[in-house]
KOLMAR-429109 format. One line per 10 residues: number of its first residue (from 1); their letters; for each residue x, y, z of N, C-alpha, C. Coordinates in steps of 0.05 Angstrom, whole numbers, plus 5000, padded with zeros to 4 digits. Layout:
// KOLMAR-429109
NUM	a	X Y Z X Y Z X Y Z | ...
This chain:
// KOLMAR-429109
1	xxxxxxxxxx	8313 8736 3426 8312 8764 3436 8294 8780 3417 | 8276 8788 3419 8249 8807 3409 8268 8831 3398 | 8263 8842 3388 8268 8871 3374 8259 8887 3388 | 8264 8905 3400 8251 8944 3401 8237 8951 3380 | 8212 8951 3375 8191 8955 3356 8171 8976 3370 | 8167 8984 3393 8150 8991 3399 8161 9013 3421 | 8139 9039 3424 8150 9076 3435 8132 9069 3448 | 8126 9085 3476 8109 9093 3490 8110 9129 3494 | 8093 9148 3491 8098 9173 3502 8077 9181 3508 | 8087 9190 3537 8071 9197 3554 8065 9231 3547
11	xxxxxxxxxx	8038 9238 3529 8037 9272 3534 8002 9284 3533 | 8003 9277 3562 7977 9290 3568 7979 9309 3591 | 8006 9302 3602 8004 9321 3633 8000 9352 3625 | 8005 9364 3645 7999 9386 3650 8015 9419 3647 | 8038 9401 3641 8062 9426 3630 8068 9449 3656 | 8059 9446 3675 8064 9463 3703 8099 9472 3696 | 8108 9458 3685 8138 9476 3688 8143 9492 3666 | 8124 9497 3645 8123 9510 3626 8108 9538 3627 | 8092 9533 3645 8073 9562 3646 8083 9593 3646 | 8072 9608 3635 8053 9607 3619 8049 9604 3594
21	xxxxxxxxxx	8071 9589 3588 8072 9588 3555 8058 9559 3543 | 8055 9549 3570 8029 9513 3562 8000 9527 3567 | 8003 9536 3568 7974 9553 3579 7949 9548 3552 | 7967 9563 3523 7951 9569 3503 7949 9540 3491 | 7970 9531 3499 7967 9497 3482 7995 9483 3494 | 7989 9460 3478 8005 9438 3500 8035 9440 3498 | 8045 9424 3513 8076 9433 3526 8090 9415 3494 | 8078 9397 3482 8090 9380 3461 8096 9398 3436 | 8068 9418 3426 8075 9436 3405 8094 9455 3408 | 8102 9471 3431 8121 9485 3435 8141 9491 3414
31	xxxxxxxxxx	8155 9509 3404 8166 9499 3384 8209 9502 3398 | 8213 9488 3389 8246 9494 3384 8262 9474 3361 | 8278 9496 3356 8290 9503 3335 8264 9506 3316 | 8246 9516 3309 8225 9523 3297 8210 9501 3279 | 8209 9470 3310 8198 9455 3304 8183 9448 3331 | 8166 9434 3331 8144 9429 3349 8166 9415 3367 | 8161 9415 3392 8170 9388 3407 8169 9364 3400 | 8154 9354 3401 8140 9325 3395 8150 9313 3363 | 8161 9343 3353 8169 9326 3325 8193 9315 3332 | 8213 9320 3341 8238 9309 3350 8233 9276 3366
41	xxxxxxxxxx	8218 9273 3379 8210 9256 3391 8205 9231 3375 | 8188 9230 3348 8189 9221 3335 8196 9212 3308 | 8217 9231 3304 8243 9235 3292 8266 9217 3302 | 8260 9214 3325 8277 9195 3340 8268 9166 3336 | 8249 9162 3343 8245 9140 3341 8242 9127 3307 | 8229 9138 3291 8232 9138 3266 8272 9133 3250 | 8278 9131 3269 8317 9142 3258 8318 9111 3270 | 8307 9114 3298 8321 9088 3306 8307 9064 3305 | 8290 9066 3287 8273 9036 3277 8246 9024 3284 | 8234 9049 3310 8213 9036 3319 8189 9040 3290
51	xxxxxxxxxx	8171 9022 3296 8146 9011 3279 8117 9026 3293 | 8126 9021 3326 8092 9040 3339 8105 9050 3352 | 8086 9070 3358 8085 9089 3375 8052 9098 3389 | 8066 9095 3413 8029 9093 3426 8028 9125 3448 | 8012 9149 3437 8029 9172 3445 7993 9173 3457 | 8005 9178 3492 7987 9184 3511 7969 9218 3510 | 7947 9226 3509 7942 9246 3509 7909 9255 3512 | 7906 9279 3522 7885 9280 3530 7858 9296 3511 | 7845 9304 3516 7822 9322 3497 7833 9341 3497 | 7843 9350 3508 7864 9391 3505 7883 9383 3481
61	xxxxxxxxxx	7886 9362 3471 7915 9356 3458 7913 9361 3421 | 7885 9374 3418 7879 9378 3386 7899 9384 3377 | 7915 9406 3375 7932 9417 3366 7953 9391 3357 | 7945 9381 3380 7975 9357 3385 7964 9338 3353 | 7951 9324 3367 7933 9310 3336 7935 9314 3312 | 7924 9343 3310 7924 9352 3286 7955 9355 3269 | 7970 9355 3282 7997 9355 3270 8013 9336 3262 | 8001 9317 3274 8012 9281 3278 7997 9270 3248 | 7969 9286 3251 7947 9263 3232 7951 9278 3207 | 7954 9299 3211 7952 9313 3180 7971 9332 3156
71	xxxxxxxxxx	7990 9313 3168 8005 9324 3133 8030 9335 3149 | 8023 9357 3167 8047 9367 3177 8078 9351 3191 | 8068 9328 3200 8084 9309 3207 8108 9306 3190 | 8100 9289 3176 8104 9281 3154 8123 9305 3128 | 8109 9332 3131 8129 9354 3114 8149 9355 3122 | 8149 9359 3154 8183 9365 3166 8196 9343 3167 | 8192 9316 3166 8209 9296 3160 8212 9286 3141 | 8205 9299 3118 8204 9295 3094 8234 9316 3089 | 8229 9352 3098 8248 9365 3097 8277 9360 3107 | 8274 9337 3132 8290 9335 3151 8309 9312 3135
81	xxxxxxxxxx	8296 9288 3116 8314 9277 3104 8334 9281 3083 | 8325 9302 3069 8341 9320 3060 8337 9305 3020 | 8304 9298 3014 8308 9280 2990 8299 9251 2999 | 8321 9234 3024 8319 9206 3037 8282 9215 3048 | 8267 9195 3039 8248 9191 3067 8246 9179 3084 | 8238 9193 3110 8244 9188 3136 8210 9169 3143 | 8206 9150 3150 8182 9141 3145 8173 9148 3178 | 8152 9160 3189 8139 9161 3224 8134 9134 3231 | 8129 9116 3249 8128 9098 3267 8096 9101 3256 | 8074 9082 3257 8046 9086 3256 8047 9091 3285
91	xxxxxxxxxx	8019 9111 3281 8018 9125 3313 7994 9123 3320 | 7983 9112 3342 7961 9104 3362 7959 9128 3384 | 7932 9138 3381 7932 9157 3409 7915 9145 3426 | 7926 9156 3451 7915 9137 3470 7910 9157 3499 | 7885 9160 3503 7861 9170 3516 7871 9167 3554 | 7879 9190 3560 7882 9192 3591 7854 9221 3594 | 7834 9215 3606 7816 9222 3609 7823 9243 3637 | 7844 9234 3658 7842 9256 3679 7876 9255 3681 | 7890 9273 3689 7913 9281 3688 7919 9268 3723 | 7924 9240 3717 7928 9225 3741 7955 9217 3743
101	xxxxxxxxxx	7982 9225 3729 8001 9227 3738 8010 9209 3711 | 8040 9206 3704 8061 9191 3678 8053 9162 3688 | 8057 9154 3713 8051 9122 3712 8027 9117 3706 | 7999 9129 3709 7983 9119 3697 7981 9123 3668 | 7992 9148 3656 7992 9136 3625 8008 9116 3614 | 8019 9111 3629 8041 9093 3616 8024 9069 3617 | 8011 9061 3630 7998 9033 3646 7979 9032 3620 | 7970 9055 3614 7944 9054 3593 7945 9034 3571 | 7979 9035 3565 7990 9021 3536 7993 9001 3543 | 7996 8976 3573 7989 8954 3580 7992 8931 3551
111	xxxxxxxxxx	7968 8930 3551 7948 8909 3535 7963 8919 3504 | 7970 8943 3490 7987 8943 3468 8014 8933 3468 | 8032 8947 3491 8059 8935 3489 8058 8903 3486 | 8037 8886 3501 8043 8863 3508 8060 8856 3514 | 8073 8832 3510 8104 8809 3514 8120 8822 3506 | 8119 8843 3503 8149 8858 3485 8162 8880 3500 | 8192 8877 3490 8203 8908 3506 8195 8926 3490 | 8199 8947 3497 8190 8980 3488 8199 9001 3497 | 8204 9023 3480 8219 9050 3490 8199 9061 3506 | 8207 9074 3528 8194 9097 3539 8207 9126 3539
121	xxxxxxxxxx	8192 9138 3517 8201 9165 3507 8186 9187 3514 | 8201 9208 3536 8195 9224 3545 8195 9249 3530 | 8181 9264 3519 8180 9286 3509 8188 9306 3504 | 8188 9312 3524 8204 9336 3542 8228 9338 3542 | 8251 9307 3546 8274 9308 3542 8285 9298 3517 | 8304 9316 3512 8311 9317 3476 8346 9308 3476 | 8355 9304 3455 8387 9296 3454 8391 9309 3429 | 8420 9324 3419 8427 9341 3402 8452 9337 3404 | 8455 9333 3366 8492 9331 3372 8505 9309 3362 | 8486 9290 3361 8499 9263 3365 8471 9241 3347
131	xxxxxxxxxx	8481 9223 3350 8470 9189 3351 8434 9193 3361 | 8418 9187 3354 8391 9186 3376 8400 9178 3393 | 8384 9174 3425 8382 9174 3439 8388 9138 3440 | 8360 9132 3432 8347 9105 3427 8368 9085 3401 | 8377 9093 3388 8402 9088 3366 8420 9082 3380 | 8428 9095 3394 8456 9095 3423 8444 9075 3440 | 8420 9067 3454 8412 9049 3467 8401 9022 3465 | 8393 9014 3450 8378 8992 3434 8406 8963 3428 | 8432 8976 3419 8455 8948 3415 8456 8947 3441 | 8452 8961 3450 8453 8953 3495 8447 8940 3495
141	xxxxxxxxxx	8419 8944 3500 8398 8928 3508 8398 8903 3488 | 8403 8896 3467 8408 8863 3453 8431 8855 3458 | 8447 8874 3470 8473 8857 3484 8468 8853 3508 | 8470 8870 3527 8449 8857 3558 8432 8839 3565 | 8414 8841 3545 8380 8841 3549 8374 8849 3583 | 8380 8869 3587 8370 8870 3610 8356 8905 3610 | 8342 8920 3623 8332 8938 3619 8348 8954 3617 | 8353 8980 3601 8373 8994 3589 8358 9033 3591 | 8373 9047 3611 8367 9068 3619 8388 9093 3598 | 8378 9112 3583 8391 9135 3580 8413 9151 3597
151	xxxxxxxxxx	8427 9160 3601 8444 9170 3617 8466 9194 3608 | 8449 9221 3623 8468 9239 3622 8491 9251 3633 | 8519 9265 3634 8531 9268 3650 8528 9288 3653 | 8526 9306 3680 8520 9340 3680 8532 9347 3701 | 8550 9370 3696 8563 9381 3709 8552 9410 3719 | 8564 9425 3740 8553 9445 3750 8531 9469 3722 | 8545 9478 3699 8533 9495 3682 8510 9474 3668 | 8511 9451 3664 8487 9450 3649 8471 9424 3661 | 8476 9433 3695 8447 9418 3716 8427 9446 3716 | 8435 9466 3710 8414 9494 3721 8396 9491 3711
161	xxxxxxxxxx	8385 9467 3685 8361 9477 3665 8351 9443 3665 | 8362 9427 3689 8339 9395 3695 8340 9393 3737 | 8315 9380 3726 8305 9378 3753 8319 9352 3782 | 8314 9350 3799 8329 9335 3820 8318 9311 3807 | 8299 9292 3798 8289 9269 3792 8312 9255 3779 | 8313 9223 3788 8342 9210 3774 8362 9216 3770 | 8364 9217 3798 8396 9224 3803 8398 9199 3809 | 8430 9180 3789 8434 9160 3790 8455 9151 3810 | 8453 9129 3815 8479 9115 3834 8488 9100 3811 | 8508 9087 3807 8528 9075 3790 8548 9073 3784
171	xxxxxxxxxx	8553 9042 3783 8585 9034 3776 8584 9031 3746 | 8622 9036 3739 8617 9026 3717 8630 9012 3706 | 8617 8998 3680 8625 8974 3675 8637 8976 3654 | 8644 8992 3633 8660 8992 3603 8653 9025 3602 | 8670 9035 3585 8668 9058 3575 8642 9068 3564 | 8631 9093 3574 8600 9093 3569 8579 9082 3575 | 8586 9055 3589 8565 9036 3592 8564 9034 3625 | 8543 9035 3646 8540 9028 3669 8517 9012 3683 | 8529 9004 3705 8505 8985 3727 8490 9001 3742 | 8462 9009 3736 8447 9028 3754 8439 9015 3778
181	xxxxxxxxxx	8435 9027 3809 8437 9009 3831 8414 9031 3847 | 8412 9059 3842 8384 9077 3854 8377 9094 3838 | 8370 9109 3837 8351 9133 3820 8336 9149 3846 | 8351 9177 3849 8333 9191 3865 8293 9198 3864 | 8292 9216 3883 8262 9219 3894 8251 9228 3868 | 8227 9247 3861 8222 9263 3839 8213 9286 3869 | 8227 9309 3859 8232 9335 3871 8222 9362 3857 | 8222 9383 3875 8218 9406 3858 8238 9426 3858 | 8255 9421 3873 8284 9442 3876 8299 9428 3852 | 8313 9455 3845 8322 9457 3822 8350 9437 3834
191	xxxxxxxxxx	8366 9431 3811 8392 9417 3812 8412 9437 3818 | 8428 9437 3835 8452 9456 3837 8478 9434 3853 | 8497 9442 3825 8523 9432 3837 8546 9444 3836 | 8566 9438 3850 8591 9457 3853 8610 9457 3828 | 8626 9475 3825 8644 9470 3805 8662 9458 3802 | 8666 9439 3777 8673 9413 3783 8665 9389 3788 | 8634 9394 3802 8625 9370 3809 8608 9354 3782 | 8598 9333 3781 8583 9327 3767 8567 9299 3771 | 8538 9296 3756 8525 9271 3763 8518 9258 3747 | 8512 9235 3753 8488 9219 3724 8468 9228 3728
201	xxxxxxxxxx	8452 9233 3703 8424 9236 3702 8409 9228 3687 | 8383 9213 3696 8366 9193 3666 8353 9216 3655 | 8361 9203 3637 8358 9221 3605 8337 9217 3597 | 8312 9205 3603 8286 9208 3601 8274 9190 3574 | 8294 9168 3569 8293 9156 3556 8299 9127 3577 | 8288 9110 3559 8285 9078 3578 8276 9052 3549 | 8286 9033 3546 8284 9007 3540 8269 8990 3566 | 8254 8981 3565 8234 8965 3581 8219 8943 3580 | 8233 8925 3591 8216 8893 3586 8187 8894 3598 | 8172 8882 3587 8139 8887 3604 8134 8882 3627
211	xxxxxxxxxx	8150 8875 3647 8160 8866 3668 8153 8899 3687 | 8161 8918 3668 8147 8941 3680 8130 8954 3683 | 8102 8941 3677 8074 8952 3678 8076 8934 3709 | 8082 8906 3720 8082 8898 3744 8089 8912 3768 | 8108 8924 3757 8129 8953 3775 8102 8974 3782 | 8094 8980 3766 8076 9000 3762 8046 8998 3779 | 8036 8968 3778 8024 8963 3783 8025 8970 3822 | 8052 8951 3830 8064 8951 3855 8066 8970 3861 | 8077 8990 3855 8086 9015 3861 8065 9043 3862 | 8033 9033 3856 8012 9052 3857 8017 9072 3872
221	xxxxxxxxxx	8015 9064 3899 8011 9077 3927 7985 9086 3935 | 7972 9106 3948 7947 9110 3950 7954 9143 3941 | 7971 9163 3937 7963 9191 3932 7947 9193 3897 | 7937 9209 3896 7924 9215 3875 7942 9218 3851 | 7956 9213 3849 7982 9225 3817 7992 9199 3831 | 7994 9183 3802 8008 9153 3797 8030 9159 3778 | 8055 9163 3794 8078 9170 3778 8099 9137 3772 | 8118 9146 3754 8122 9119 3747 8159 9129 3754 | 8161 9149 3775 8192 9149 3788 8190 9126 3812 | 8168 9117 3824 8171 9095 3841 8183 9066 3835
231	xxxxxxxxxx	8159 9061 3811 8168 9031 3790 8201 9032 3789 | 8212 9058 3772 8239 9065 3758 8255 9048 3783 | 8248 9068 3812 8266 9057 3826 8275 9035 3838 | 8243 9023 3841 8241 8991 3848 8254 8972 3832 | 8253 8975 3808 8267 8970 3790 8298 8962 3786 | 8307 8992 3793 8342 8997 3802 8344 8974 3823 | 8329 8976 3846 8337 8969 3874 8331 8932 3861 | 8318 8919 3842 8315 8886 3845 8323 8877 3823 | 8336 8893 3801 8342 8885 3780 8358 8895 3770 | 8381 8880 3749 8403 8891 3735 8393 8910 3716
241	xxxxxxxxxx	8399 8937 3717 8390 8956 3708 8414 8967 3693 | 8424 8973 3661 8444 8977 3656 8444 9005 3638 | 8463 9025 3644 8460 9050 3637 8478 9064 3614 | 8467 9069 3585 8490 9080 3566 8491 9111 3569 | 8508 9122 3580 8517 9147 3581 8525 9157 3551 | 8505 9175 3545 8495 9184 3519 8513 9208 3508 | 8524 9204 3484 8532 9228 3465 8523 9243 3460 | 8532 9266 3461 8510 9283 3455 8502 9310 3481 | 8487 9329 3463 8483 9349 3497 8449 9353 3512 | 8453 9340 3529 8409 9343 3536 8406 9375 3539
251	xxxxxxxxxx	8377 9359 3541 8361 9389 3544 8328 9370 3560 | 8327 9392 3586 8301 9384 3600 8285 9411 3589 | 8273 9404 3561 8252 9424 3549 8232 9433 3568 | 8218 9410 3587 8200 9413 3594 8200 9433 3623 | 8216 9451 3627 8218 9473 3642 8233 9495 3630 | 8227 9526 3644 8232 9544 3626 8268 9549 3619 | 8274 9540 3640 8313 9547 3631 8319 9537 3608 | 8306 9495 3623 8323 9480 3595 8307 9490 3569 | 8288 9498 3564 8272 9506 3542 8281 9532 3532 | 8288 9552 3545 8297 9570 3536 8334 9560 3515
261	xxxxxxxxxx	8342 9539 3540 8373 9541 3532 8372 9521 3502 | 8359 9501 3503 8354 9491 3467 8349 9510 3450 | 8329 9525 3452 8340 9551 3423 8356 9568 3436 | 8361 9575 3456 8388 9602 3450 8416 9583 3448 | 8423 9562 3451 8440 9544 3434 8439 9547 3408 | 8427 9530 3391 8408 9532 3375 8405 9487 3371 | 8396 9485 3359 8384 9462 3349 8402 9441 3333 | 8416 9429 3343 8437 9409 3321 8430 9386 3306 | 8425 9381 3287 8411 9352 3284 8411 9337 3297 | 8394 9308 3301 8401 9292 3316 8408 9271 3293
């Protein structure tokens, strides 16, 4: 069984649910708790052992760069260990030239991930409170070995600030632990549920055997934006897909509610 050694993040899109505050610069620097986005991201992975990180991004993304390559990185996780150093994952940027949708950046890292599984770490969505994300997921996945999905539980107050995409079907199999069997459409209406009610939701985090660039491949289609909610699902629908329902409280940064509601919360370690 291979190790989890290796991140994928996807951050070149377009930040459309952020506007106008992606406008001046990218949806990654943003700051909450009066740290960039993207630092958390790899704060995470850095906690939970990965080695690379192959972080998708485009020519608008200087800002992004400049914070990764030069010193700044490195200060807040230096602050963040408190004394302990926190060492970053070596980090590879990797060139999406037209804003052709998450499945094609993902595809980009192909030929790096190789034969190996790998996190796919979404940006945008953050975990607070608890365990990483990927820390919580990873003994899964070497106990399974089978592909290992994030999983939130959200009830009516805190669906208002993530979007309809991955909404899960699932049984379950042990406490915390479940068999994913669909994953909804990717939508633009907001999530609304009744009181009382509640759902799974992928947490925007993913363990992935390479088996999913094939998905990806299949799953093109012909529209112009190559998203990688098709693969996810094909996926669910032909393969044991197994889901740890995560500690901890999300946050979909990457629109203005959930972005607002991470700092007016405020920021808990991870």
């Amino acid at each position: 069984m291979q190790k989890v050694k290796k991140g994928v993040v996807p951050a070149a899109g377009l930040g459309t649910r952020l506007y106008p505050m992606s406008e001046m610069q990218p949806k990654e620097m943003l700051p909450i708790g009066g740290r960039p986005m993207i630092y958390y991201t790899v704060l995470e992975a850095a906690l939970s052992g990965l080695e690379e990180m192959y972080i998708v991004v485009n020519e608008g993304r200087a800002s992004l760069r400049r914070y990764l390559e030069r010193g700044e990185l490195d200060k807040d996780l230096q602050e963040e260990g408190e004394g302990h150093r926190i060492r970053s994952p070596h980090i590879t940027f990797v060139d999406q030239p037209a804003p052709l949708g998450s499945g094609e950046a993902i595809y980009r890292t192909k030929e790096m991930v190789g034969e190996e599984p790998f996190a796919l770490m979404m940006p945008d969505r953050l975990l607070f409170g608890s365990y990483p994300a990927l820390t919580q997921m990873i003994p899964l996945y070497e106990r399974f070995r089978h592909d290992t999905l994030g999983v939130l539980t959200l009830g009516a107050r805190e669906a208002e600030g993530f979007g309809n995409v991955g909404i899960l079907q699932a049984t379950e199999l042990e406490q915390r632990i479940v068999e994913i069997h669909g994953f909804s459409d990717k939508s633009e209406d907001p999530l609304i549920l009744k009181e009382g009610e509640t759902v799974l939701k992928f947490a925007g985090r993913s363990i992935l055997g390479p088996h999913f660039f094939t998905y990806l491949e299949r799953m093109r289609g012909g529209t112009e934006e190559w998203d990688d909610t098709p693969a996810l699902q094909a996926m669910c629908r032909e393969r044991r897909v197994i889901g740890k329902v995560l500690e901890g409280t999300g946050f979909d940064v990457g629109n203005l509610i959930g972005y607002r509601a991470a700092n007016e919360k405020g920021v808990a370690r991870i």
